[in-house]
mmCIF file of the C-alpha atoms, coordinates in Angstrom:
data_MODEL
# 
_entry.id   MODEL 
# 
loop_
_atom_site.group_PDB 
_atom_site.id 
_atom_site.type_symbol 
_atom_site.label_atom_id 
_atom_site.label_alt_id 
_atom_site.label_comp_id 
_atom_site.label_asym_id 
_atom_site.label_entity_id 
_atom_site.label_seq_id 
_atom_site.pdbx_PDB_ins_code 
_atom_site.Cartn_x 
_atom_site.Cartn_y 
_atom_site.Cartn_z 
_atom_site.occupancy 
_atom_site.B_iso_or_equiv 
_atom_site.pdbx_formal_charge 
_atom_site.auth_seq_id 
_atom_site.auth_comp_id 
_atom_site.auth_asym_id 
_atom_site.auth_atom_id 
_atom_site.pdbx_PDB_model_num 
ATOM 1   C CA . UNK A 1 1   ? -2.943  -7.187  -24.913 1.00 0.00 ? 1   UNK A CA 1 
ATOM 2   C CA . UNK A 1 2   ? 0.819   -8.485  -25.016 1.00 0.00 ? 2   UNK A CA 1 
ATOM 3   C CA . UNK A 1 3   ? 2.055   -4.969  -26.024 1.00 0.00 ? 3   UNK A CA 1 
ATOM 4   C CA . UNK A 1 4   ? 0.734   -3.644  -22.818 1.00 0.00 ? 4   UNK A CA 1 
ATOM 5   C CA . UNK A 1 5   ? 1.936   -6.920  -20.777 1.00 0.00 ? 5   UNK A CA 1 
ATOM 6   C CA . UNK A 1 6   ? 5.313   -6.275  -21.994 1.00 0.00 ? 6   UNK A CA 1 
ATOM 7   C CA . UNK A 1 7   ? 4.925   -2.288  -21.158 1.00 0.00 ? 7   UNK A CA 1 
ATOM 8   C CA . UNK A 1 8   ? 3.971   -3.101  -17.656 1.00 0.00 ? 8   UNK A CA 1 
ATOM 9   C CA . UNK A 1 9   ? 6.689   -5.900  -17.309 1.00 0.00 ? 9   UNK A CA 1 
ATOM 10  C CA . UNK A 1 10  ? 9.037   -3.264  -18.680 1.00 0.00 ? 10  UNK A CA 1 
ATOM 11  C CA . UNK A 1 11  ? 7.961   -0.111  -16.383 1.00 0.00 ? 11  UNK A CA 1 
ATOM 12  C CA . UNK A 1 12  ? 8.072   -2.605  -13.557 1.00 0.00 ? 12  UNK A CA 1 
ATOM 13  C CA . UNK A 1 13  ? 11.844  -3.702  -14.678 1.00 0.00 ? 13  UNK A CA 1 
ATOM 14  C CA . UNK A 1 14  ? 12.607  -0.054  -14.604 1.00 0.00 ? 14  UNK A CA 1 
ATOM 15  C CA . UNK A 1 15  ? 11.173  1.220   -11.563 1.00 0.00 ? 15  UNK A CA 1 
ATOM 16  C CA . UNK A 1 16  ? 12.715  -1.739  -9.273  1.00 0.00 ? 16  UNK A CA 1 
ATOM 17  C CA . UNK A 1 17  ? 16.365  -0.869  -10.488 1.00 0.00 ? 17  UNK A CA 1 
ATOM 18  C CA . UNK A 1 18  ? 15.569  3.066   -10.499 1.00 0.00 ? 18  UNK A CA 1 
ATOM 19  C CA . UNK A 1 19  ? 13.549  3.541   -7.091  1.00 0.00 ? 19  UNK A CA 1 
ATOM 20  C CA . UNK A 1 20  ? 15.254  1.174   -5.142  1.00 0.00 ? 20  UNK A CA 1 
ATOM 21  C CA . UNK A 1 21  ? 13.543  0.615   -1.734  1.00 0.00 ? 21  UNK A CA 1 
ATOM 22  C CA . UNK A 1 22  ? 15.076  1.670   1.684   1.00 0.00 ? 22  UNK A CA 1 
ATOM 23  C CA . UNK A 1 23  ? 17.307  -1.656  3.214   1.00 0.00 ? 23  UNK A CA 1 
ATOM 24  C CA . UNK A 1 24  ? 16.841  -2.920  7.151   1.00 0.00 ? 24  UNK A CA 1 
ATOM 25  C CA . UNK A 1 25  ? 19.790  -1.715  7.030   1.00 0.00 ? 25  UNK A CA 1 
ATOM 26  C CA . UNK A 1 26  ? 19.401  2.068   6.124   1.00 0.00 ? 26  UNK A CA 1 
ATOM 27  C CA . UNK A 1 27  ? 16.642  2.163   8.708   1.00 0.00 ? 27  UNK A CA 1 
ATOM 28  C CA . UNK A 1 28  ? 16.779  2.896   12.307  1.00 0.00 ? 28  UNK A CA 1 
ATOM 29  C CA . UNK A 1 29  ? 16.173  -0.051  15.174  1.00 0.00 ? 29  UNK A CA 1 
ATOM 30  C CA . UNK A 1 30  ? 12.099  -0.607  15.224  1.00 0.00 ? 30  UNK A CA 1 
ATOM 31  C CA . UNK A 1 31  ? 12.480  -2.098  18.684  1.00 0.00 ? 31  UNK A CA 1 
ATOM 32  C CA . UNK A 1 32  ? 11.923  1.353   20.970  1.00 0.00 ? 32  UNK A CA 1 
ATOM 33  C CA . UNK A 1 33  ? 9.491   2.169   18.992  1.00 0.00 ? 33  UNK A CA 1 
ATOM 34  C CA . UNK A 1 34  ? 7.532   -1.165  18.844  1.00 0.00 ? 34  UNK A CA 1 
ATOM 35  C CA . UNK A 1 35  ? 3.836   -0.150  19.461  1.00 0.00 ? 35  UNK A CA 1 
ATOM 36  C CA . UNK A 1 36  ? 1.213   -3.278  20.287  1.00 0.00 ? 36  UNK A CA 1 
ATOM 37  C CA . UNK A 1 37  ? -1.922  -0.657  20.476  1.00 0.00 ? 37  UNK A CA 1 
ATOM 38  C CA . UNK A 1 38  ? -2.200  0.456   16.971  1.00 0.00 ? 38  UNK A CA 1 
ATOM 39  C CA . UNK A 1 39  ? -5.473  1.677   16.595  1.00 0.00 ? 39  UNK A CA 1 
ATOM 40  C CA . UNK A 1 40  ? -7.454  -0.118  13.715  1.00 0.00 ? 40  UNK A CA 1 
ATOM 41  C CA . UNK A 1 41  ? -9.577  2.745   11.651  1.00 0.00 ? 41  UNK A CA 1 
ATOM 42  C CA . UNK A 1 42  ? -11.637 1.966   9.128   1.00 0.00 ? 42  UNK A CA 1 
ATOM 43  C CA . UNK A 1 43  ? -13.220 3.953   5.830   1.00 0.00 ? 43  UNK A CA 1 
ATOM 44  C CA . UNK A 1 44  ? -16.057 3.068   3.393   1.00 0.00 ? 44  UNK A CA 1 
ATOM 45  C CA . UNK A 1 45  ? -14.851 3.648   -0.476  1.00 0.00 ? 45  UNK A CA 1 
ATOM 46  C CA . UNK A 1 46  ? -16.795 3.365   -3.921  1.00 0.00 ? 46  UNK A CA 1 
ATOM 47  C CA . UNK A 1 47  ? -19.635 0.847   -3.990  1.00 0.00 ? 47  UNK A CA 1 
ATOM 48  C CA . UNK A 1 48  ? -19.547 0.870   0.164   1.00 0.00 ? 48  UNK A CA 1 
ATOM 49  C CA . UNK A 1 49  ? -16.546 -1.449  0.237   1.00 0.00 ? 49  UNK A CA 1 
ATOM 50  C CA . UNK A 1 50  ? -14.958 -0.762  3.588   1.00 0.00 ? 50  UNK A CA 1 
ATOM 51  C CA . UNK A 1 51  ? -10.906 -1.122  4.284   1.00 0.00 ? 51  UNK A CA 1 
ATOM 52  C CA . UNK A 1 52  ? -9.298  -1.441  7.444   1.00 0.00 ? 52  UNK A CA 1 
ATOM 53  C CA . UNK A 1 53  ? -5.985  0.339   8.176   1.00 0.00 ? 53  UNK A CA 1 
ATOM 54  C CA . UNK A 1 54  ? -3.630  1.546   10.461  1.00 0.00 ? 54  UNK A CA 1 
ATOM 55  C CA . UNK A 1 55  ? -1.591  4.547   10.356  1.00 0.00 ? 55  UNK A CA 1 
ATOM 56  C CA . UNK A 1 56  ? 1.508   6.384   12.567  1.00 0.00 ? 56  UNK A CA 1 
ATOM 57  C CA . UNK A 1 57  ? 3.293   9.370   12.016  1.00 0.00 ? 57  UNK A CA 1 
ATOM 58  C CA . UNK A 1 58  ? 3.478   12.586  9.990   1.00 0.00 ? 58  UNK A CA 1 
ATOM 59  C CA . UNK A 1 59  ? 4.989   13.562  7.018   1.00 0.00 ? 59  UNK A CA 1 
ATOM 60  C CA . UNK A 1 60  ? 5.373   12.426  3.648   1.00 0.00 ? 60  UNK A CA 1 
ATOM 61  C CA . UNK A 1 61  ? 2.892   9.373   3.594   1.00 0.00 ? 61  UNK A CA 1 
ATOM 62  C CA . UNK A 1 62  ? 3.587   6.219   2.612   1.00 0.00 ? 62  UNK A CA 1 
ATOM 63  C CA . UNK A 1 63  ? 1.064   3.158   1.614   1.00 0.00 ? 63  UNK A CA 1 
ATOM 64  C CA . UNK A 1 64  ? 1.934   -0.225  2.405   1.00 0.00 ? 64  UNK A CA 1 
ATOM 65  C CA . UNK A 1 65  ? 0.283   -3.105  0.487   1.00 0.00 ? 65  UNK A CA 1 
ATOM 66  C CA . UNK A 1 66  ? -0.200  -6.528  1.884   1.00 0.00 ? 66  UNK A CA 1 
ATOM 67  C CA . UNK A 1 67  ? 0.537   -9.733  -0.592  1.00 0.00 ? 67  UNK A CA 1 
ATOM 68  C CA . UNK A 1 68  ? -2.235  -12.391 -0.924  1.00 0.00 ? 68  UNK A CA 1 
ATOM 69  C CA . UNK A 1 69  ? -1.436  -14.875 2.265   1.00 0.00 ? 69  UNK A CA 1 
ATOM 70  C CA . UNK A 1 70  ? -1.871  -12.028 5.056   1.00 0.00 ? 70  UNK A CA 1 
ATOM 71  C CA . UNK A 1 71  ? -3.591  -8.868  5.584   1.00 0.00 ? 71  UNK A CA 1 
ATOM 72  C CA . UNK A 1 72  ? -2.450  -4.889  6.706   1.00 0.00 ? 72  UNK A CA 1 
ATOM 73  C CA . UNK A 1 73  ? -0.959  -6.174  9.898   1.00 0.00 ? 73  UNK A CA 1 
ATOM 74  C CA . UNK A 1 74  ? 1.877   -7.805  8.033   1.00 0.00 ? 74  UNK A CA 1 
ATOM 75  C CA . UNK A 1 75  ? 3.365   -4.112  8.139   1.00 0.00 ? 75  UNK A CA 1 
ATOM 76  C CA . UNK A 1 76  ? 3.159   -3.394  11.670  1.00 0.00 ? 76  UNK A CA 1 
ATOM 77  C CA . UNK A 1 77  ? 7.061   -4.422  12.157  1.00 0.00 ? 77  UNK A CA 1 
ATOM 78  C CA . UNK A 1 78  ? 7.528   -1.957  9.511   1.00 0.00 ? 78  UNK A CA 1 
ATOM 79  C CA . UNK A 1 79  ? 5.757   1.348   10.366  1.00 0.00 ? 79  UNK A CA 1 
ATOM 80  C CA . UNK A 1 80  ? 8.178   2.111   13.506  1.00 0.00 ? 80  UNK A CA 1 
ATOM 81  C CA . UNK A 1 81  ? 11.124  2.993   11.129  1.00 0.00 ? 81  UNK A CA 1 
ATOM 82  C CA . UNK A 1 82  ? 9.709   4.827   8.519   1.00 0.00 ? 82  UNK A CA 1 
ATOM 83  C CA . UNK A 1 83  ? 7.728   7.015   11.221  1.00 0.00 ? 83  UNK A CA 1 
ATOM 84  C CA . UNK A 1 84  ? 11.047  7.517   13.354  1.00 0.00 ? 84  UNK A CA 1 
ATOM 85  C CA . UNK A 1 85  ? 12.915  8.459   9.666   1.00 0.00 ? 85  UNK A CA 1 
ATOM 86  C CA . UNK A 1 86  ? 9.936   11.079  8.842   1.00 0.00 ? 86  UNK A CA 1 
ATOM 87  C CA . UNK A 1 87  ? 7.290   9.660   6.946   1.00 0.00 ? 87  UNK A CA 1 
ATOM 88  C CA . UNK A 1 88  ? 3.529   8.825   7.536   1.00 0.00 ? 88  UNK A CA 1 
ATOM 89  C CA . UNK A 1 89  ? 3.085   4.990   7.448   1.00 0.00 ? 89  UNK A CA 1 
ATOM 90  C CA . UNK A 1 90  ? 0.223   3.649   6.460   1.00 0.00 ? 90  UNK A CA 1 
ATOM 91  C CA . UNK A 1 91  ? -0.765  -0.449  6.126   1.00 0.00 ? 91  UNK A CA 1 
ATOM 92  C CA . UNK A 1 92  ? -3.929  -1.474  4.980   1.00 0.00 ? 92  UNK A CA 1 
ATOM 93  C CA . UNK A 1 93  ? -5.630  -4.674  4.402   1.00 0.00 ? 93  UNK A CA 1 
ATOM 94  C CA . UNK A 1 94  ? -6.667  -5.101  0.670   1.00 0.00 ? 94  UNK A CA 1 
ATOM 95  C CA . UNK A 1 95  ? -10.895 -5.824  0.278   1.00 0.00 ? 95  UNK A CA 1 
ATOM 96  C CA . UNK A 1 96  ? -10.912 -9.395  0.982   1.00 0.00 ? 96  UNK A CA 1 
ATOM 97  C CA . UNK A 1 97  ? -9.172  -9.786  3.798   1.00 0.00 ? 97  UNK A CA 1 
ATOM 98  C CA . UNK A 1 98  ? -9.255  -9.636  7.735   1.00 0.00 ? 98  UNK A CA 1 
ATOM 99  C CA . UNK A 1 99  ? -10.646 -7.696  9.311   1.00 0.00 ? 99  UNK A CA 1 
ATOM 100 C CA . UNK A 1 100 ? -12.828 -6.534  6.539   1.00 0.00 ? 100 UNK A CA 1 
ATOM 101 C CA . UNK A 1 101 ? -16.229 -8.324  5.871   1.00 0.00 ? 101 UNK A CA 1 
ATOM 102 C CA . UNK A 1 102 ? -17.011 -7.188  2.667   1.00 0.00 ? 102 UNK A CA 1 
ATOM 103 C CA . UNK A 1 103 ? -19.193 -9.642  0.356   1.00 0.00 ? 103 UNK A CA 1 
ATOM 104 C CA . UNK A 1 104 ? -17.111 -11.112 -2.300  1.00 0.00 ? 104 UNK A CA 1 
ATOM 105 C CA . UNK A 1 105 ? -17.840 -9.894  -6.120  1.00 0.00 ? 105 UNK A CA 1 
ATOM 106 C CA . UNK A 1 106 ? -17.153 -11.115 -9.440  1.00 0.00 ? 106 UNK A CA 1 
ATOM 107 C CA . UNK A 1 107 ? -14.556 -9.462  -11.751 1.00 0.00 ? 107 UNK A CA 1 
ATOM 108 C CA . UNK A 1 108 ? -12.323 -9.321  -8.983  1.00 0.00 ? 108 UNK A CA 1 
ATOM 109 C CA . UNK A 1 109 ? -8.992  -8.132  -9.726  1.00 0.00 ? 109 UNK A CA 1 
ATOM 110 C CA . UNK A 1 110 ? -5.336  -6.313  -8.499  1.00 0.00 ? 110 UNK A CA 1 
ATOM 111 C CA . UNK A 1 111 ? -6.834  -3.506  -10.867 1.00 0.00 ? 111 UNK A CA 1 
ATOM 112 C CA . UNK A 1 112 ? -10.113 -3.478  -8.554  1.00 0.00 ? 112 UNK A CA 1 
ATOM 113 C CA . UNK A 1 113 ? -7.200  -3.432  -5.701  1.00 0.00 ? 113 UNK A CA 1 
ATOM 114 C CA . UNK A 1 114 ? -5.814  -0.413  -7.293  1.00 0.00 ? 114 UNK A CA 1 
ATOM 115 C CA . UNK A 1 115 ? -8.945  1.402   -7.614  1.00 0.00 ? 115 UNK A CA 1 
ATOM 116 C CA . UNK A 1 116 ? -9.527  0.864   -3.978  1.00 0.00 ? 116 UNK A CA 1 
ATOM 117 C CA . UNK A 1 117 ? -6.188  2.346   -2.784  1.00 0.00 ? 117 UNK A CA 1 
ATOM 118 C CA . UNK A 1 118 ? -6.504  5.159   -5.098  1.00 0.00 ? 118 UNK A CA 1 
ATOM 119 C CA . UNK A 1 119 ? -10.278 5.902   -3.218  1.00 0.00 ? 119 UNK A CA 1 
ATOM 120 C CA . UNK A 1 120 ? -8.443  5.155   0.148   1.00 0.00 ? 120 UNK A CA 1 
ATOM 121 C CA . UNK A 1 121 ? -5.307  7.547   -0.712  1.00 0.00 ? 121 UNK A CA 1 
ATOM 122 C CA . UNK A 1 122 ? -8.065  10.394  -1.837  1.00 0.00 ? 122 UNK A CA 1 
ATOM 123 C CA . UNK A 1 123 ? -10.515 9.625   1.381   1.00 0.00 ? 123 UNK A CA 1 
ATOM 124 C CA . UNK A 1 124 ? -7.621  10.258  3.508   1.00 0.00 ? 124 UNK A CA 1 
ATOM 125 C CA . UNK A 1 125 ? -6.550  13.420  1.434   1.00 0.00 ? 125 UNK A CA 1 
ATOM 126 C CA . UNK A 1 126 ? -2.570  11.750  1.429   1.00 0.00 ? 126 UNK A CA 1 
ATOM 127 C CA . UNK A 1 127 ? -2.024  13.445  -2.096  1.00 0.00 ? 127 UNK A CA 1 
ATOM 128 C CA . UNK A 1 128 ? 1.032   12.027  -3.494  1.00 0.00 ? 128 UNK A CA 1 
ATOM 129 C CA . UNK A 1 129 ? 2.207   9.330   -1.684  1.00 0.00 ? 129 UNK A CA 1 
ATOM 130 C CA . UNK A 1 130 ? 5.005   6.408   -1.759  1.00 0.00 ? 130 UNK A CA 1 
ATOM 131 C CA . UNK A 1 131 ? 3.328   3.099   -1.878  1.00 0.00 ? 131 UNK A CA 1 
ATOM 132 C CA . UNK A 1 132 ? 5.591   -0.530  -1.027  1.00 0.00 ? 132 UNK A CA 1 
ATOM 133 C CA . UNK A 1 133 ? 4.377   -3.489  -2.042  1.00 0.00 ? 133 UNK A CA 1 
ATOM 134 C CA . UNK A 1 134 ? 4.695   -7.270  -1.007  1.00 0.00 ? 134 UNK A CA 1 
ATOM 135 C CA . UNK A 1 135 ? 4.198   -9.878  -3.928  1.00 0.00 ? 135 UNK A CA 1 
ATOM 136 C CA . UNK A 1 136 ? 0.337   -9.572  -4.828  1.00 0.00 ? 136 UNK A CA 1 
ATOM 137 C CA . UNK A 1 137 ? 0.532   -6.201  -3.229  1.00 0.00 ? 137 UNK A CA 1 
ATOM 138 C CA . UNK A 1 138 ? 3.498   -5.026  -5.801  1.00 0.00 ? 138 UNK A CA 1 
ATOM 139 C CA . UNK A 1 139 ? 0.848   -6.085  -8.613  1.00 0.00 ? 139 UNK A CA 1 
ATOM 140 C CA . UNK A 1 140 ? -1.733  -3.776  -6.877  1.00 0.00 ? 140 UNK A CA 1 
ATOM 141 C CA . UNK A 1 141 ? 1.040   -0.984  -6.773  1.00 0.00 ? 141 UNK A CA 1 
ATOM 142 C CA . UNK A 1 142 ? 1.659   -1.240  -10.194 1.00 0.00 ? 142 UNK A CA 1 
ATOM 143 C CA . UNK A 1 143 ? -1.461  -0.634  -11.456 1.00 0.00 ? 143 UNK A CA 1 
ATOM 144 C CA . UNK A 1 144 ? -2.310  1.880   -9.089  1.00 0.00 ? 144 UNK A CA 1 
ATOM 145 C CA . UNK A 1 145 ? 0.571   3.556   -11.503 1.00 0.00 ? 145 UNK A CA 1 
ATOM 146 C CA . UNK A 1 146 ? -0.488  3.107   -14.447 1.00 0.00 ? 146 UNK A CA 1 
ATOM 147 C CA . UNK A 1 147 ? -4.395  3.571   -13.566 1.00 0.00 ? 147 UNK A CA 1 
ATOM 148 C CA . UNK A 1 148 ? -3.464  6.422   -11.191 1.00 0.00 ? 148 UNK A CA 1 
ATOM 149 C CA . UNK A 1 149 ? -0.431  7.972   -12.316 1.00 0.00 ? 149 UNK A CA 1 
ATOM 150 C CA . UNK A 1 150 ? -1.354  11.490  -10.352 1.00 0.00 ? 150 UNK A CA 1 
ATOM 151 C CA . UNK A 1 151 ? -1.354  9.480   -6.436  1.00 0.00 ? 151 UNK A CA 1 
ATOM 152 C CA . UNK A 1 152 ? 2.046   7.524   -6.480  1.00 0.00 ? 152 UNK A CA 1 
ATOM 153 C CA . UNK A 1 153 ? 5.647   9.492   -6.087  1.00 0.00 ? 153 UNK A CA 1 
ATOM 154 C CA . UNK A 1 154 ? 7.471   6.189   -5.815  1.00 0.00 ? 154 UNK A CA 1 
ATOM 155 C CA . UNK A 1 155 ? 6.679   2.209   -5.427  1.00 0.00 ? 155 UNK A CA 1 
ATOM 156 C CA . UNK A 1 156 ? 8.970   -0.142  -4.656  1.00 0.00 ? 156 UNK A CA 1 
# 
C-alpha cells in the first residue's frame, strides 16, 4: 500500500511540473462572454447515481472537477475562456453535492468520484478529454488516471 502511495505521489509530482495548466493570464478576458443562463443538464450513471453539469462550447472537451467545499458551479467563471480559446468546457458537481440528491452510501471515496466521471465522460461520448481539478477534485483526477488511463489526455 505505501509503494503505490508513493507511485501516485510521484506521477502526481510529475504531471504538475510536465502538464502545466493554462495561467489567467494566457487566457482571453471572460467578461464578454460571461453567460448567467447556463443550462443545468443532468445524466443518470452506474447504480442510478445522477450528476448535474453544465457544458459550453465545441471542441476538444475538457472536465472540470469541483473540490470538497462547493459544487460544478465553482467553474462557471471559468468555462468562458476555454470555450472562446477552442475547447468544450464542461463543470460538473461530484455525487454528493448540490444540486444532486443522491442518497449517501458507504465506501465512499475520490476513487468512487473517479468511477463516476469516467461513466459521465463515456455517457457523453467526450472520448479523450482534459480534466482540471480543484483540491479534492485534483484527487478525483488522479485516480480517474490511474483507474482510467484510456479517458484523460491531460490533468492539471
Amino acid at each position: 500500500m505505501i509503494r503505490i502511495a508513493n507511485w501516485i505521489l510521484g506521477a502526481a509530482a510529475v504531471a504538475v511540473t510536465v502538464l502545466p495548466c493554462p495561467s489567467a493570464a494566457q487566457l482571453p478576458s471572460a467578461a464578454h462572454l460571461k453567460d448567467d443562463s447556463l443550462a443545468i443538464r443532468r445524466v443518470v450513471v452506474s447504480g442510478g447515481i445522477e450528476l448535474h453539469y453544465v457544458e459550453r462550447g465545441t471542441g476538444v472537451p475538457v472536465v472540470f472537477v469541483h473540490g470538497s467545499l462547493s459544487d460544478g458551479g465553482y467553474w462557471n467563471d471559468q468555462l468562458g475562456p476555454f470555450v472562446a480559446s477552442g475547447y468544450r468546457a464542461i463543470a460538473y458537481s461530484r455525487r454528493f453535492n448540490p444540486p444532486n440528491t443522491n442518497i449517501p452510501q458507504p465506501g465512499y471515496s475520490a476513487a468512487t468520484d473517479a468511477d463516476d466521471l469516467a461513466a459521465l465522460i463515456e455517457k457523453l461520448q467526450l472520448g479523450k478529454v482534459h480534466v482540471i481539478g480543484h483540491s479534492y477534485g485534483a484527487l478525483t483526477a488522479l485516480f480517474l488516471a490511474v483507474k482510467h488511463p484510456g479517458l484523460s489526455g491531460h490533468w492539471c
